[in-house]
SEFIZA-3560 file (N, C-alpha, C; in Angstrom, 3 decimals):
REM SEFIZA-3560
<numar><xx>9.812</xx><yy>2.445</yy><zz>-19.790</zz><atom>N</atom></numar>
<numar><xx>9.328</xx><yy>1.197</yy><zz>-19.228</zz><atom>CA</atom></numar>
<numar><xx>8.137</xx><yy>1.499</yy><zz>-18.324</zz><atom>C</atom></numar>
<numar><xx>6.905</xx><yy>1.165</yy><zz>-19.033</zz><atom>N</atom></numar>
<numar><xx>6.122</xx><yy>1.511</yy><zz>-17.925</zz><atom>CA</atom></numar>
<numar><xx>5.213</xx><yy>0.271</yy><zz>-17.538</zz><atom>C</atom></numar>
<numar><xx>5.389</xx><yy>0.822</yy><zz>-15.849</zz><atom>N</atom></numar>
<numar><xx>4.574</xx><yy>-0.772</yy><zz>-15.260</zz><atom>CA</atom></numar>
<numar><xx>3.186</xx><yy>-0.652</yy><zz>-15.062</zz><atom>C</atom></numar>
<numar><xx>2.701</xx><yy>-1.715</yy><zz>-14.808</zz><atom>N</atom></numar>
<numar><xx>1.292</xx><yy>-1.653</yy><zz>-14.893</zz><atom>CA</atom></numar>
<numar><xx>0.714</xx><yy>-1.815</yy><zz>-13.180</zz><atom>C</atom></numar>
<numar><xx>0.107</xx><yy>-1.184</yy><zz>-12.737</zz><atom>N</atom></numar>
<numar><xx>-0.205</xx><yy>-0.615</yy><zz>-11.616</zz><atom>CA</atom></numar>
<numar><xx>-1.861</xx><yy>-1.202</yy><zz>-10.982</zz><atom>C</atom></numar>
<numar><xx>-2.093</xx><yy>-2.237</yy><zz>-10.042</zz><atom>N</atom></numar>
<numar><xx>-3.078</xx><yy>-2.469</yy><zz>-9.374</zz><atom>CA</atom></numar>
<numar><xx>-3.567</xx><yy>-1.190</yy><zz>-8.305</zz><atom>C</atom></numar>
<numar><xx>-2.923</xx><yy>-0.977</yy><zz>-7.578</zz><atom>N</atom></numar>
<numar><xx>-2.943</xx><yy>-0.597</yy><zz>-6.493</zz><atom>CA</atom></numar>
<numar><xx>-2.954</xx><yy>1.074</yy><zz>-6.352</zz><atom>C</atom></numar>
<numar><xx>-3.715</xx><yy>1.639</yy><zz>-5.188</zz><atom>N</atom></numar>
<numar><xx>-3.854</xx><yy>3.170</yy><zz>-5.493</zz><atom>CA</atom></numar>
<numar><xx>-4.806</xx><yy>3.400</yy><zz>-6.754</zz><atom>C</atom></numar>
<numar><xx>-6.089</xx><yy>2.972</yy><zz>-6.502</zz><atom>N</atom></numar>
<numar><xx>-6.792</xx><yy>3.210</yy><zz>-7.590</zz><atom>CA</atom></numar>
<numar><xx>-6.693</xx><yy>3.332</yy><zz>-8.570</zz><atom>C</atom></numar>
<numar><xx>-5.574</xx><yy>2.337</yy><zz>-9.644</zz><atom>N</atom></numar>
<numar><xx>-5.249</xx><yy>2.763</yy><zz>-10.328</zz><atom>CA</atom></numar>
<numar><xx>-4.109</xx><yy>3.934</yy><zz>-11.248</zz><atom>C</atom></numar>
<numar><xx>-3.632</xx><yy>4.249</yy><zz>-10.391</zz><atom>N</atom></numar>
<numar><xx>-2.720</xx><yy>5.408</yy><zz>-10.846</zz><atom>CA</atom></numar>
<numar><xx>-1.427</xx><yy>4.640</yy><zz>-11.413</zz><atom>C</atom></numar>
<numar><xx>-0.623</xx><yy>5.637</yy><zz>-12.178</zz><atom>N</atom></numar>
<numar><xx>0.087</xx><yy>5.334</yy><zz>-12.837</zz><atom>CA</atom></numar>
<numar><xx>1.629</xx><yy>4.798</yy><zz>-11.565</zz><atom>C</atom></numar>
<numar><xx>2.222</xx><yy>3.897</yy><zz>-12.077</zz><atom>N</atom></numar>
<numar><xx>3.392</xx><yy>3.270</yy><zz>-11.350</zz><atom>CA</atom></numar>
<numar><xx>4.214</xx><yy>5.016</yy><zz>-10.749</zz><atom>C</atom></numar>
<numar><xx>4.332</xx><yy>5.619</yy><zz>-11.332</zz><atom>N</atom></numar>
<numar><xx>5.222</xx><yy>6.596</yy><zz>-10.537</zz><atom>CA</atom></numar>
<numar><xx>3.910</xx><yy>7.773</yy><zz>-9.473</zz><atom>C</atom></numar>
<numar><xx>3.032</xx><yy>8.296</yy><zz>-9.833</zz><atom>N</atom></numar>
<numar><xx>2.200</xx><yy>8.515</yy><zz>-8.753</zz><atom>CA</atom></numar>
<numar><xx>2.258</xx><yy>7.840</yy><zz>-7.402</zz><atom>C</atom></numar>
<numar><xx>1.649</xx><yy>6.810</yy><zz>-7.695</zz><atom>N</atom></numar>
<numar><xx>1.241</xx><yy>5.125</yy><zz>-6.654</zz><atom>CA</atom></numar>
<numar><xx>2.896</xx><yy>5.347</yy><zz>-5.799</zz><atom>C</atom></numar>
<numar><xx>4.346</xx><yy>5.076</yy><zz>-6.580</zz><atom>N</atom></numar>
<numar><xx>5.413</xx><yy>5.638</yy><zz>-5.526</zz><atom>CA</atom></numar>
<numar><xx>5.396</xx><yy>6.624</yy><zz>-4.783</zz><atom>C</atom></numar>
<numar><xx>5.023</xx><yy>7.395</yy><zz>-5.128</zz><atom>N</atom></numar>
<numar><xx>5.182</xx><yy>8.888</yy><zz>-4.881</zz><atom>CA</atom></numar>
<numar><xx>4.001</xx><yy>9.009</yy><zz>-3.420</zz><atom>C</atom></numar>
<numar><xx>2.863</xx><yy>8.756</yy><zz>-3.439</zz><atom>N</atom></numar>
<numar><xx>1.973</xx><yy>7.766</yy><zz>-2.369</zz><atom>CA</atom></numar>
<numar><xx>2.862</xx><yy>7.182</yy><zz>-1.722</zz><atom>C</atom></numar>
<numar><xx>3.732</xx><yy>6.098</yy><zz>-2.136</zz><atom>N</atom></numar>
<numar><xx>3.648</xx><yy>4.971</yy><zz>-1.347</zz><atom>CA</atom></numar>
<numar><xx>5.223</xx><yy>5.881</yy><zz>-0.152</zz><atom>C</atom></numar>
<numar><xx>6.047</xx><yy>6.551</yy><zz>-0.782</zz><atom>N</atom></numar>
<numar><xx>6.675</xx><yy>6.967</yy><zz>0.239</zz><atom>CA</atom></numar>
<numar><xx>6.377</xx><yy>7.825</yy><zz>1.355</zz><atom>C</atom></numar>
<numar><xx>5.178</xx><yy>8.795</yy><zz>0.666</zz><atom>N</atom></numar>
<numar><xx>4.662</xx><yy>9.929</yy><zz>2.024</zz><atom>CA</atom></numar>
<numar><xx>4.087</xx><yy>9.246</yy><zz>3.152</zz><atom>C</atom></numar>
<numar><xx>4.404</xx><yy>8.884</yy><zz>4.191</zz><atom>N</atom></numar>
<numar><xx>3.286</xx><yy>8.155</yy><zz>5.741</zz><atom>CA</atom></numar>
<numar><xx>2.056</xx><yy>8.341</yy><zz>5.453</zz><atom>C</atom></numar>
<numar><xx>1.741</xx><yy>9.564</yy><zz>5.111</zz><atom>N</atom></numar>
<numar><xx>0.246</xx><yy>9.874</yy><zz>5.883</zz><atom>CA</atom></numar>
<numar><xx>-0.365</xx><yy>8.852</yy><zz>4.719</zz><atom>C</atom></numar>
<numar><xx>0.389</xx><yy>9.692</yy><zz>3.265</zz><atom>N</atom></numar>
<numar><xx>-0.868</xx><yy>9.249</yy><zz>2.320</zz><atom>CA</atom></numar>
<numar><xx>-1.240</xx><yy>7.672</yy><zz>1.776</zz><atom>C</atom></numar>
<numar><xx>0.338</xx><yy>7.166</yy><zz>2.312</zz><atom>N</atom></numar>
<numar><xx>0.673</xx><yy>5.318</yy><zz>2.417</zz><atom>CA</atom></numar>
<numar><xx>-0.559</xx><yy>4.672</yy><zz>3.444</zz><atom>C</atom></numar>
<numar><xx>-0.232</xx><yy>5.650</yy><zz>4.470</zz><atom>N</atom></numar>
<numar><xx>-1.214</xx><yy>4.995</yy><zz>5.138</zz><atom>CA</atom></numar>
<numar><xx>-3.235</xx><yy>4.926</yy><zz>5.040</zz><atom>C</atom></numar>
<numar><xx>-3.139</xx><yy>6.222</yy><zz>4.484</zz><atom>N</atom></numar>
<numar><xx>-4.454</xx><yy>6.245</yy><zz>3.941</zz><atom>CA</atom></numar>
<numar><xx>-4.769</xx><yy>5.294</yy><zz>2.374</zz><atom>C</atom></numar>
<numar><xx>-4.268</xx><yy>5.807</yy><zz>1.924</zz><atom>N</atom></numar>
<numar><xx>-4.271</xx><yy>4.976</yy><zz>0.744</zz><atom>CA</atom></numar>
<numar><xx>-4.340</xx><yy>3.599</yy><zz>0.619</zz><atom>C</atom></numar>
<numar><xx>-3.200</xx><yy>3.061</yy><zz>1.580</zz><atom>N</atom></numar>
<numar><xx>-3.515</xx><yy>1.199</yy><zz>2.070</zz><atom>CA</atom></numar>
<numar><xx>-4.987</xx><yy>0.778</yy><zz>2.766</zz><atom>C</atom></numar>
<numar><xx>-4.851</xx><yy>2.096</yy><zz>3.344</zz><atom>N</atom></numar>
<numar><xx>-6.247</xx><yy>1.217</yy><zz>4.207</zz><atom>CA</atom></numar>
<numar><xx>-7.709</xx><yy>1.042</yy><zz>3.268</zz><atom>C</atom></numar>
<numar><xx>-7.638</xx><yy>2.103</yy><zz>2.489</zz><atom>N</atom></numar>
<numar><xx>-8.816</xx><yy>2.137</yy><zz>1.651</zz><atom>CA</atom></numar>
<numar><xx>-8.879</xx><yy>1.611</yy><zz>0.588</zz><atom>C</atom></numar>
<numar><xx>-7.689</xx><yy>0.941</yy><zz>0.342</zz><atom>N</atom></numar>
<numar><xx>-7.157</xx><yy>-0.191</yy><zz>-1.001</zz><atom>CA</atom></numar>
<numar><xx>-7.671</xx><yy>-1.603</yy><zz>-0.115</zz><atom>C</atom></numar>
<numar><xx>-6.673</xx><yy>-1.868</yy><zz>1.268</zz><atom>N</atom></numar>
<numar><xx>-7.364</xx><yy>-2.965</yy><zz>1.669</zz><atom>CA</atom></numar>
<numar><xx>-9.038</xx><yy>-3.087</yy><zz>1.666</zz><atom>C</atom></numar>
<numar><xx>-9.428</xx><yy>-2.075</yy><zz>2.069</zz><atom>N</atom></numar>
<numar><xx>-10.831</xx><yy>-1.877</yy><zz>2.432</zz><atom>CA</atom></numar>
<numar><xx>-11.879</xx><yy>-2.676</yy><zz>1.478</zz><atom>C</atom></numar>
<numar><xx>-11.368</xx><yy>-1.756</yy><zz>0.265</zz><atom>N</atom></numar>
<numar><xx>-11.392</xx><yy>-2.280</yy><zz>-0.961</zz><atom>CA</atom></numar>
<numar><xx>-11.749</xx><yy>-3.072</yy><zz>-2.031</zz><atom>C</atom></numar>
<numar><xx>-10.773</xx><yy>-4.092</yy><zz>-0.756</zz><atom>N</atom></numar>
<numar><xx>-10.267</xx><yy>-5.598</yy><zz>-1.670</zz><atom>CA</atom></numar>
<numar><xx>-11.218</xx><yy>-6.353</yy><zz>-0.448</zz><atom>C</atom></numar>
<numar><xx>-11.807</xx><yy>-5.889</yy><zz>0.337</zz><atom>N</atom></numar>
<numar><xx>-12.803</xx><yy>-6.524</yy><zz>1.581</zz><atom>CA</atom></numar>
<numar><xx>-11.745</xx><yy>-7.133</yy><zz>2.160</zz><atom>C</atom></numar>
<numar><xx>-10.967</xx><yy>-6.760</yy><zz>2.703</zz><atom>N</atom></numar>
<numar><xx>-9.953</xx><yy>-7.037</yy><zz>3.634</zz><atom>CA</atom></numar>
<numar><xx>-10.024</xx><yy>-6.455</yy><zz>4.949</zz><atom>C</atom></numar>
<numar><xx>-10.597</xx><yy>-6.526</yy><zz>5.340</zz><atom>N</atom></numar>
<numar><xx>-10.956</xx><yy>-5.308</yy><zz>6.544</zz><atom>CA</atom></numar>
<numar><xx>-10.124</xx><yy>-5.665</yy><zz>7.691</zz><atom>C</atom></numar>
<numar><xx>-9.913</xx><yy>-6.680</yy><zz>8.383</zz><atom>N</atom></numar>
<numar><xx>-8.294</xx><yy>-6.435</yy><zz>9.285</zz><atom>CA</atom></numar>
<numar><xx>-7.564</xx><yy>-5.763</yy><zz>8.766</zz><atom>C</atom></numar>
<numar><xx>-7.274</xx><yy>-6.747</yy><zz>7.970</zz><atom>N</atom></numar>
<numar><xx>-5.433</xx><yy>-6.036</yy><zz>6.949</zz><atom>CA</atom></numar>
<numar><xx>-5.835</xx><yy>-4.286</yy><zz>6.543</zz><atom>C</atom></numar>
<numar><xx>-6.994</xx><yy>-4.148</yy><zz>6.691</zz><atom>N</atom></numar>
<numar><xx>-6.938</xx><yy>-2.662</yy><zz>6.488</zz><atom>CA</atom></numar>
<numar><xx>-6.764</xx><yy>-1.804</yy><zz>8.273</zz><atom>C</atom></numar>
<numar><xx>-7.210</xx><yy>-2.114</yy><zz>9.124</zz><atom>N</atom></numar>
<numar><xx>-7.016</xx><yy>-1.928</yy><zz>10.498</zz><atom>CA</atom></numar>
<numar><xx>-5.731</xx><yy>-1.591</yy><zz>11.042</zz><atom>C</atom></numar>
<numar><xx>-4.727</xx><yy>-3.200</yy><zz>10.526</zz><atom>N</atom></numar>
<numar><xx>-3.360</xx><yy>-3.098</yy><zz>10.674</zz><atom>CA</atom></numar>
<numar><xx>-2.901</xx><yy>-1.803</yy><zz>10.637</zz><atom>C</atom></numar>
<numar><xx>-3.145</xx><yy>-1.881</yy><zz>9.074</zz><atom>N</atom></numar>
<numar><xx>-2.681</xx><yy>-0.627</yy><zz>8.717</zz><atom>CA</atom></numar>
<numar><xx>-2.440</xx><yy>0.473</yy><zz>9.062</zz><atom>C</atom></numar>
<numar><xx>-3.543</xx><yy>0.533</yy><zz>10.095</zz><atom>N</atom></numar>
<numar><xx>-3.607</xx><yy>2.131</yy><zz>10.504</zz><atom>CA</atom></numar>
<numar><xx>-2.917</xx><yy>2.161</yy><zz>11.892</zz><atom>C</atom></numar>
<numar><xx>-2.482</xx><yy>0.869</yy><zz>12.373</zz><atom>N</atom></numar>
<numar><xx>-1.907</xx><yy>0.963</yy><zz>13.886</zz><atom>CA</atom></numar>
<numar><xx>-0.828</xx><yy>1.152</yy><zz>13.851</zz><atom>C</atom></numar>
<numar><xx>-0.250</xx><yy>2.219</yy><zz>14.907</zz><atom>N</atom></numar>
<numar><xx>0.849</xx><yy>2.809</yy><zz>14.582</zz><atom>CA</atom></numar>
<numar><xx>2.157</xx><yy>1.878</yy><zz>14.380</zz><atom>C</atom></numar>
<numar><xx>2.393</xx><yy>1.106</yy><zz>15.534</zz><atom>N</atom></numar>
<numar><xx>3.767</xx><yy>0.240</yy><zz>15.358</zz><atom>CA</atom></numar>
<numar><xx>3.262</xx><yy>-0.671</yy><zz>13.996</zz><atom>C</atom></numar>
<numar><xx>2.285</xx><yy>-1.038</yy><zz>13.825</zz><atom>N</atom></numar>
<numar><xx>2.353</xx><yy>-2.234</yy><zz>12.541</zz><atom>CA</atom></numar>
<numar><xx>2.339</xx><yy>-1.294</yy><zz>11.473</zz><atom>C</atom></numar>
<numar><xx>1.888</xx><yy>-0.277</yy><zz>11.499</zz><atom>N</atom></numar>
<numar><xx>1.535</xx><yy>0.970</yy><zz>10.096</zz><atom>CA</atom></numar>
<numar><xx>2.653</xx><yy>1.407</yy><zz>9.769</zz><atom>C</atom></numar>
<numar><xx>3.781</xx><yy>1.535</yy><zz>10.858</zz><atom>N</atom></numar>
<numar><xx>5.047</xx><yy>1.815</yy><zz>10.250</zz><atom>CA</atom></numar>
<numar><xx>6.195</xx><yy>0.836</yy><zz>9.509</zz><atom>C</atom></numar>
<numar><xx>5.954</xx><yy>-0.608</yy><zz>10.461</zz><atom>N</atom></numar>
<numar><xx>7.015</xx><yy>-1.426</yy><zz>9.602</zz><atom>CA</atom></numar>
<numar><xx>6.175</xx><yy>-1.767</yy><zz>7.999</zz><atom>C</atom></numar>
<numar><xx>4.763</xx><yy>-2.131</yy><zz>7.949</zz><atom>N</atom></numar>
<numar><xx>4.032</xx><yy>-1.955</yy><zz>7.067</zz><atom>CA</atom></numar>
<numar><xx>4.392</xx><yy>-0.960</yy><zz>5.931</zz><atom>C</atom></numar>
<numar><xx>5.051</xx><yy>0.613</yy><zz>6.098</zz><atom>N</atom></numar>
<numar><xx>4.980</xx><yy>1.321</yy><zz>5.528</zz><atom>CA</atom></numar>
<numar><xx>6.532</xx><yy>0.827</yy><zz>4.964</zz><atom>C</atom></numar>
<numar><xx>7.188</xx><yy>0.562</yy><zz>5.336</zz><atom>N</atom></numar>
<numar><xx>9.135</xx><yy>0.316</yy><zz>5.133</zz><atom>CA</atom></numar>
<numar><xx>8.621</xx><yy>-0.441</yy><zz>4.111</zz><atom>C</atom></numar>
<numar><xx>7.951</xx><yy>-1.907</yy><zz>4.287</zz><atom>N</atom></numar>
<numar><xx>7.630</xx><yy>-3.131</yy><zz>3.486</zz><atom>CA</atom></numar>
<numar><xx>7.149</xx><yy>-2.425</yy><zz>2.217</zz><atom>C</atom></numar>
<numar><xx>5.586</xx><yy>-1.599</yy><zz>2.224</zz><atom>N</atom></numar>
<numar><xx>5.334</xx><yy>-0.759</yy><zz>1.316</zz><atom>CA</atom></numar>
<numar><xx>6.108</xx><yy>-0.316</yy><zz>-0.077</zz><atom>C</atom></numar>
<numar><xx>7.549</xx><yy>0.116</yy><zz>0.934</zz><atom>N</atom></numar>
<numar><xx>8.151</xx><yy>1.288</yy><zz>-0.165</zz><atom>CA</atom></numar>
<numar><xx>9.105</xx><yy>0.004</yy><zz>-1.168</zz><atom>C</atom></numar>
<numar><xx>9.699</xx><yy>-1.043</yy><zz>-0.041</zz><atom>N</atom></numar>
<numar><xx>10.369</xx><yy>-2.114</yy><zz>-0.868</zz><atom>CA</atom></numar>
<numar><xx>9.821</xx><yy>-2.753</yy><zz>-1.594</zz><atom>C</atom></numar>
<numar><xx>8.078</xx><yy>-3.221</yy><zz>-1.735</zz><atom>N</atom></numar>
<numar><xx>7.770</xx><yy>-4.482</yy><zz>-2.312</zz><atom>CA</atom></numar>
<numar><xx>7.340</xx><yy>-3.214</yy><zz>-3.190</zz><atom>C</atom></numar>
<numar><xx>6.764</xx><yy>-2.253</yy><zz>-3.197</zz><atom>N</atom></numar>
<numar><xx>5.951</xx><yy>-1.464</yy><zz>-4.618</zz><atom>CA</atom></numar>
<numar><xx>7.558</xx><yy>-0.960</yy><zz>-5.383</zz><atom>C</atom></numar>
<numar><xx>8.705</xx><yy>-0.862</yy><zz>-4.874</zz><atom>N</atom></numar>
<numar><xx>9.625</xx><yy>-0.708</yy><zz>-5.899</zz><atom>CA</atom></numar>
<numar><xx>10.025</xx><yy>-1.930</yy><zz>-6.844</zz><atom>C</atom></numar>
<numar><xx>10.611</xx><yy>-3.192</yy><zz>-5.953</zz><atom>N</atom></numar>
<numar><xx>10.598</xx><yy>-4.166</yy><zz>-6.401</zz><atom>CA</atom></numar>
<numar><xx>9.264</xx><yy>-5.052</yy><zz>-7.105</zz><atom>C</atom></numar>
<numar><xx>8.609</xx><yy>-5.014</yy><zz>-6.671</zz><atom>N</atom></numar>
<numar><xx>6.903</xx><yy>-5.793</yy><zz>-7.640</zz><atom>CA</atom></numar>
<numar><xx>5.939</xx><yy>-4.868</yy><zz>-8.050</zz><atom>C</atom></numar>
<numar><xx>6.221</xx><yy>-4.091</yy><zz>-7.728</zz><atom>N</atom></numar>
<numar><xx>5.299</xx><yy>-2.633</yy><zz>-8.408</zz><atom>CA</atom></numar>
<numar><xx>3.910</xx><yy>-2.646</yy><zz>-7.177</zz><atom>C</atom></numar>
<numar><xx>3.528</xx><yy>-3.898</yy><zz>-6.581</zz><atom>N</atom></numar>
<numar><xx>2.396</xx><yy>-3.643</yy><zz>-5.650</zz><atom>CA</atom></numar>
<numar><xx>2.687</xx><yy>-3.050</yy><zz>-4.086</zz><atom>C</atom></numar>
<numar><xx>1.826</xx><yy>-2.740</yy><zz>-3.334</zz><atom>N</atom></numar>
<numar><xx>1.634</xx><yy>-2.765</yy><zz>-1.754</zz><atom>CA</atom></numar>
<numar><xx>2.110</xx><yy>-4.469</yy><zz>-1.475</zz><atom>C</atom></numar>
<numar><xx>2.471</xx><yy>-4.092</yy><zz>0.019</zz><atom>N</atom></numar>
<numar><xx>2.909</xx><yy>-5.350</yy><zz>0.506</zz><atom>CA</atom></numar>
<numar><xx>1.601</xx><yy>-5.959</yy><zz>1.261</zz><atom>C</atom></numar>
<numar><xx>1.312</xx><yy>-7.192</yy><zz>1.171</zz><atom>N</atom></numar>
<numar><xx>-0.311</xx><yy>-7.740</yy><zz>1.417</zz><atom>CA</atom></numar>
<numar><xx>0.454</xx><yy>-8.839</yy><zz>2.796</zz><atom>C</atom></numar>
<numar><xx>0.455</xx><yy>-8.001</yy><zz>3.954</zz><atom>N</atom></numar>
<numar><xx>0.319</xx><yy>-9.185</yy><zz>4.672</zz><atom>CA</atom></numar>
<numar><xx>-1.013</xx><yy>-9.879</yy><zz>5.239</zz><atom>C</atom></numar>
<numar><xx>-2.310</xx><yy>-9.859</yy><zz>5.117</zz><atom>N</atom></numar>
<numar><xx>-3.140</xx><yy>-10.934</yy><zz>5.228</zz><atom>CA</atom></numar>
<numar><xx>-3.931</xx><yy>-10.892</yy><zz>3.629</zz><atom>C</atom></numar>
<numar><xx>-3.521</xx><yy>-12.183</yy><zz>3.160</zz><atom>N</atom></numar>
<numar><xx>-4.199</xx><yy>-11.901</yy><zz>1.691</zz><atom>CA</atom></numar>
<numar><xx>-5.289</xx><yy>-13.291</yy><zz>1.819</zz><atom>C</atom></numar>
<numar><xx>-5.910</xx><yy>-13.127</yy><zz>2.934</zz><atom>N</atom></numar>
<numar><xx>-6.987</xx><yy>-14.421</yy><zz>2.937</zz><atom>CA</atom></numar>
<numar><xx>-8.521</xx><yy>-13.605</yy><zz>2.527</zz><atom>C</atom></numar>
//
């Protein structure tokens, strides 16, 4: 079953996990995905520590369950 993967430049659904659980590279990786997507708060968030961490929990649940990053400002 393989899913189809926005996020993390592209990489394949089990890579992009494999990202999305390590901190450092979740956190790099989001910010330069938001960046990206011209999101530039929501990429900021990201990197602040108390929001970068519940951010990162959300991360690991919504990319298992929906296959993406979790987008909290998607304006």
């Amino acid at each position: 079953m393989a899913k189809s993967n926005k996020d993390y430049f592209n990489l394949s659904w089990l890579v992009s996990l494999i990202l999305c659980i390590i901190p450092i590279t979740n956190w790099i990786c989001g910010f330069v995905t938001r960046f990206k997507e011209g999101k530039i708060v929501a990429g900021i968030i990201r990197v602040l520590p108390f929001f970068g961490f519940i951010i990162w929990i959300l991360d690991i649940i919504f990319f298992i369950m929906k296959g993406e990053i979790f987008r909290l400002l998607n304006i």
